[in-house]
N, C-alpha and C positions, 0 to 999 in steps of 0.2 A: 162357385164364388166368382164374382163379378173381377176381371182384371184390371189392373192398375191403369191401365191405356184406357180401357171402356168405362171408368169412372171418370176421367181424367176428361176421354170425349165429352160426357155427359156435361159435365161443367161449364166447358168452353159452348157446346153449342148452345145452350141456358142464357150462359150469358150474352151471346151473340142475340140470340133470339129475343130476351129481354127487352136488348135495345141499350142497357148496360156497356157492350164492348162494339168493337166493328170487326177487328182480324184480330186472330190471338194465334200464336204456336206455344207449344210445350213441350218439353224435353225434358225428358230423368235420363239420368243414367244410374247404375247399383254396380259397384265392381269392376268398372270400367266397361258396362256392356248395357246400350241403350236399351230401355224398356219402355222409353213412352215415345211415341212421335207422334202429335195431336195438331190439328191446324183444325181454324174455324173462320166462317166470315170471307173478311172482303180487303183485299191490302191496298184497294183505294174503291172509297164507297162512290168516288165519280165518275168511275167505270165500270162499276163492279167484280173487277180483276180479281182473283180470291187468293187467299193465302196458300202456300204451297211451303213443305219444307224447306225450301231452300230463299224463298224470300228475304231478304234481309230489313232487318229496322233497324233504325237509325233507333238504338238503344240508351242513348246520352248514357250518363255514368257508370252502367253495366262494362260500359269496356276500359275502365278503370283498373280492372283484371287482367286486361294484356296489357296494357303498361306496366304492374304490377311484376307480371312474369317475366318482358324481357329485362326488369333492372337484377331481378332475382337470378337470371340465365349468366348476365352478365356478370355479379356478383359468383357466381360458383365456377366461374373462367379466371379471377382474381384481377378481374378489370378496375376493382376501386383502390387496389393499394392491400397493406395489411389490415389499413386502418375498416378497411369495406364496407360497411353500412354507414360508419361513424367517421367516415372520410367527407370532409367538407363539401360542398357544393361547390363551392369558388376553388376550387381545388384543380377541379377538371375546366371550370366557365368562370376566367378572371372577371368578367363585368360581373358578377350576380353578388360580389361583395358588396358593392354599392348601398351606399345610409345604412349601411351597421348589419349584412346579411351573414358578414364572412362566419361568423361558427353556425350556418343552418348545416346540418349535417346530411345527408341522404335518408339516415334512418328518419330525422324531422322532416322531411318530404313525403314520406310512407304514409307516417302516423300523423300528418295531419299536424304537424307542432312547430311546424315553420315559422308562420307570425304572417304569412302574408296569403289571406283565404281570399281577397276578395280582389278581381281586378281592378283599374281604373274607372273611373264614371262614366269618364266619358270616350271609352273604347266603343268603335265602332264591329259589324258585323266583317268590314272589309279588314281591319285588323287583325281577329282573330282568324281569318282565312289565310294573313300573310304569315308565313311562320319567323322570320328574319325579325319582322317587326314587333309582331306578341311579343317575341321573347327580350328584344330589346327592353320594353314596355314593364313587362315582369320584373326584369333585370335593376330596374328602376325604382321596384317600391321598395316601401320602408315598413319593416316587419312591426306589427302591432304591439307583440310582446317579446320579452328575452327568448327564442328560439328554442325548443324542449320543454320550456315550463306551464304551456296553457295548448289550449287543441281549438282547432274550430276548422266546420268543413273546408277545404279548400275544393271548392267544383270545379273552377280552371283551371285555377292552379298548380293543382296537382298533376296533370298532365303537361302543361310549357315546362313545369322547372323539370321535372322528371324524364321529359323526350327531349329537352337541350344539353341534359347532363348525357343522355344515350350518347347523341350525335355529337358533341364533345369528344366523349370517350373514344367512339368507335371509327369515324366519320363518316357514320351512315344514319340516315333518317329513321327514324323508327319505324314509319310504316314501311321502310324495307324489312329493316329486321323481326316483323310482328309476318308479314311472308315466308323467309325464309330459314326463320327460326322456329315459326308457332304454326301457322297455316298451314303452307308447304308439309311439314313432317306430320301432321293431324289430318290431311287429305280433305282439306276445307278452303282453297284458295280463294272461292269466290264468293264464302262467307263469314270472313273476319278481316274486318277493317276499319283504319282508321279514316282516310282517304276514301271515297271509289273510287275509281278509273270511271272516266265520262262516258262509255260504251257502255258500263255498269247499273249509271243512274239509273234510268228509267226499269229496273229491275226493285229499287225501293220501295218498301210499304211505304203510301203515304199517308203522313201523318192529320189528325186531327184533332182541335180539342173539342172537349167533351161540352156538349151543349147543354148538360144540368148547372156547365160551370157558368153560362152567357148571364154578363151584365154585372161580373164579380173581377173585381179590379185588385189586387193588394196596391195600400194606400201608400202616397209618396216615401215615407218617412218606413216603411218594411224592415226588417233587417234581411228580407232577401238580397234587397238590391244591393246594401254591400257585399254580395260574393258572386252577382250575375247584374250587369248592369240591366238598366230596360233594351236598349237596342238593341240586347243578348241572350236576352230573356230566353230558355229553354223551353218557346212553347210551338206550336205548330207551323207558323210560320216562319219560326226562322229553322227550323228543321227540314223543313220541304226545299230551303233553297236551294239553288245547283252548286254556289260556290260551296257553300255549308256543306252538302253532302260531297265533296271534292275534296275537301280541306280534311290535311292531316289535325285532330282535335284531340289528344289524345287522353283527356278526362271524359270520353266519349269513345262508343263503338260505330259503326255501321254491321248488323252484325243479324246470323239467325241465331232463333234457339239452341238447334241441335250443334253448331258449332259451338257456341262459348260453353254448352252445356257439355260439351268433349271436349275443351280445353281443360275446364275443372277435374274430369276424371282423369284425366293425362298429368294431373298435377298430383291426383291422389295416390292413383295406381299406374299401371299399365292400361291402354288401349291398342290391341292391333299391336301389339310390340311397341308404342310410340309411349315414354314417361319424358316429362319436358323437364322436370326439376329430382334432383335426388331426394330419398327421401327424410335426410335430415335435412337439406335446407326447407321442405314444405313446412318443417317444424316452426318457420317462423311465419308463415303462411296462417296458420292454424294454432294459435295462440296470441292471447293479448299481448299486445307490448305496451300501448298506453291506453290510459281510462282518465278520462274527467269531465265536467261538464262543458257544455260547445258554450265560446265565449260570445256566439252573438245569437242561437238559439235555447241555451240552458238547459235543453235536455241532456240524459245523461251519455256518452259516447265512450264507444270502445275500439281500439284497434289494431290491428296486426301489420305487421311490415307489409301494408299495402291494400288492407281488404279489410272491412267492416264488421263488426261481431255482430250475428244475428240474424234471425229468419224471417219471416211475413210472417205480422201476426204476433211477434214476441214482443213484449215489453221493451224496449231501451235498458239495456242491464243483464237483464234475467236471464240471459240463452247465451254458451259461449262455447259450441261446438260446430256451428254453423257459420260460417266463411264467406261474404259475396259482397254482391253489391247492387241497392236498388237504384232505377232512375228515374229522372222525373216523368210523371206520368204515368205510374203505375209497372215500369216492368222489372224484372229482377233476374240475377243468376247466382248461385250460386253451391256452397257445398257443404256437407255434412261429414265431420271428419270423423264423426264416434263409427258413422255406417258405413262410410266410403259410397252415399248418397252423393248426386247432384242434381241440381234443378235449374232451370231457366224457362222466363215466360217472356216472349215478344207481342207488344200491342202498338196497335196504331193509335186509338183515343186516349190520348192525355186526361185521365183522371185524376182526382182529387185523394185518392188515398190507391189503396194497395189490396182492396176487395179481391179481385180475381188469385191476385199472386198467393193471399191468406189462404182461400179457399182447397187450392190446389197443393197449397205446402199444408195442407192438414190432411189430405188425403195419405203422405206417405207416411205420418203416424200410424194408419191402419196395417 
C-alpha cells in the first residue's frame, strides 16, 4: 500500500509539474506525530530557489490561528476578568468604545460579529505596517451592525482589535508572545511569525500570482474591497514587500507548513510533551459558536472562538469537525477533531480557488 507521504509527494509534484502550482509544502500530523513532510517546486521561480521544510510563506489568514491561540493562552491565565470571553473590548482599550463599539465583546472579535470587517478606504500599505496607527484607525470605525447579531469576515480586523486587546492586556506585542508562548515551546522559532526579523526576509517564499488569473481585475464596486482596500489587496505584490513581511499583521502568518501544522496538534493533543491549550478550553476551539450568513458575501458561515468551520473541499455548512483557516490564494491549515488529524499546505501562486489544498485533504479520507 502506497504511504500517505508518497501520495501526498505525488500530488504536489503533478501539480508543480503541471504548471498549476510553483512551491507547495505539506504537513499532516495524526496524534500529535508528523507523518507527511512533502515540499515541491521553487520558493522563488526567479531564482529558482526550491522549497525546503523549513521555508516560510507568507500565509495571509492561515495565521489567524496564532492569534487565535494566544487570546485562548491568555484566557486560561484569567487575563480577561470573570467575565472572559464576554469581557468587552473597551474594557482592557478605552479608545476602541468609539461610535458605539463599547459592548463588542472578545468573544464578537473571534466569531467574527464585531460589526467592523472591513478597514478604512483609503488605508494605505504604510499604515497597516505601523502598528500604533492601524489601531488607532480601527479604534475609529463605526461597527456596521448591533455587535453579536450579524457575522461577516473580518480579514484585518480580526487581528488589530485582537493583537491590541493582547498588548493592552499584557504589555507585550503579540509577536512577542506568539515566540514565547507558541514557537519557543513547539521548537519552531524560525517558523511562526507574524513579523520577520530583517536577517529572516530573504528566507521567504516568494510569492506570485497565478498567471491563468492575468487581465482579471474584480470590478470597482466588489464587496471585497470593503474588507481589503485596493492598496491592501492580498495579492502578490503586496506580500513580497519588505515592510509587509516585517510588519507584525496579525490576521496573517509568515509561517511553514510543518510549523502551524504542529501548533494544530499541540492544540489537540500532546507533541513532544508540548500541549498549548487544556483540553477543555480546545473545546471552544472545536465547536461552533456562531453561524449565519456573511453580510457582505452571503454565503453560509460558521465559527468557533477563533477558527473557521470546515475543510477544502466541503460545502459552506456541511462539515463541522474540522478547525482552520484558509488564505488567500489557495493555502490552508488546519484540524480534525473527530481524528486528532492536522493539515497545512504552503504555496507561493495565488490562485483562484483551493484545488491543491482539496485534493490533498481528500487523500486523508483514505
Amino acid at each position: 500500500m502506497t504511504s500517505l507521504q508518497d501520495q501526498v509527494q505525488k500530488v504536489i509534484d503533478d501539480r508543480v509539474r503541471s504548471g498549476a502550482e510553483a512551491g507547495l509544502q505539506v504537513a499532516v500530523f495524526m496524534d500529535g506525530k508528523q507523518v507527511v513532510d512533502a515540499v515541491a517546486g521553487a520558493a522563488d521561480s526567479t531564482t529558482g530557489r526550491p522549497v525546503t521544510s523549513d521555508t516560510p510563506f507568507y500565509a495571509y489568514s492561515v495565521g489567524k490561528a496564532m492569534t487565535a491561540t494566544i487570546v485562548h493562552i491568555l484566557a486560561e491565565r484569567g487575563a480577561f476578568g470573570e467575565a472572559g470571553y464576554d469581557a468587552p473590548v473597551a474594557e482592557f482599550w478605552p479608545e476602541f468604545a468609539h461610535n458605539g463599539k463599547q459592548g463588542v465583546t472578545i468573544r464578537h472579535a473571534l466569531t467574527h460579529t464585531a460589526g467592523i470587517p472591513g478597514l478604512p478606504s483609503d488605508v494605505t500599505p504604510e499604515e497597516v505596517c505601523d502598528w500604533d496607527r492601524i489601531c488607532a484607525r480601527v479604534a475609529a470605525l463605526e461597527p456596521w451592525w448591533e455587535p453579536g447579531t450579524k457575522t461577516a469576515y473580518h480579514a484585518y480586523t480580526f487581528g488589530f482589535i485582537l493583537g491590541e486587546l493582547v498588548r493592552r492586556v499584557t504589555g507585550r506585542r503579540i509577536s512577542e508572545l506568539l515566540r514565547t508562548e507558541v514557537a519557543e515551546p513547539l521548537g519552531m522559532p524560525g517558523e511562526l511569525w507574524f513579523g520577520m526579523p530583517a536577517a529572516e526576509v530573504p528566507r521567504a517564499a516568494r510569492l506570485e500570482d497565478d498567471p491563468a488569473a492575468a487581465g482579471f481585475e474584480l470590478p470597482p464596486d466588489s464587496p471585497f474591497w470593503k474588507l481589503a482596500p485596493p492598496a491592501v489587496n492580498p495579492d502578490a505584490t503586496f506580500g513580497n514587500r519588505t515592510d509587509v513581511l516585517q510588519a507584525d499583521i496579525p490576521a496573517g502568518g509568515k509561517v511553514s507548513a510543518r510549523a502551524i501544522a504542529r501548533l494544530y496538534a499541540a492544540l489537540l493533543g500532546e507533541v513532544d510533551g508540548v500541549r498549548l491549550l487544556t483540553p477543555e478550553r480546545v473545546k471552544g476551539l472545536t465547536r461552533v459558536d456562531y453561524s449565519g450568513p456573511d453580510e457582505i458575501f452571503g454565503m453560509p458561515s460558521s465559527w468557533s472562538l477563533g477558527l473557521a468551520c470546515g475543510r477544502p473541499g466541503a460545502e459552506p455548512g456541511t462539515q463541522d469537525t474540522w478547525f482552520g483557516w484558509g488564505g488567500v490564494g489557495g493555502s490552508y491549515a488546519g484540524m480534525d477533531a473527530a481524528t486528532g488529524t492536522t493539515l497545512a499546505i504552503g504555496k507561493n501562486r495565488l490562485g483562484m480557488d483551493f484545488e491543491t489544498a482539496t485534493r490533498i485533504a481528500a487523500l486523508l479520507d483514505g
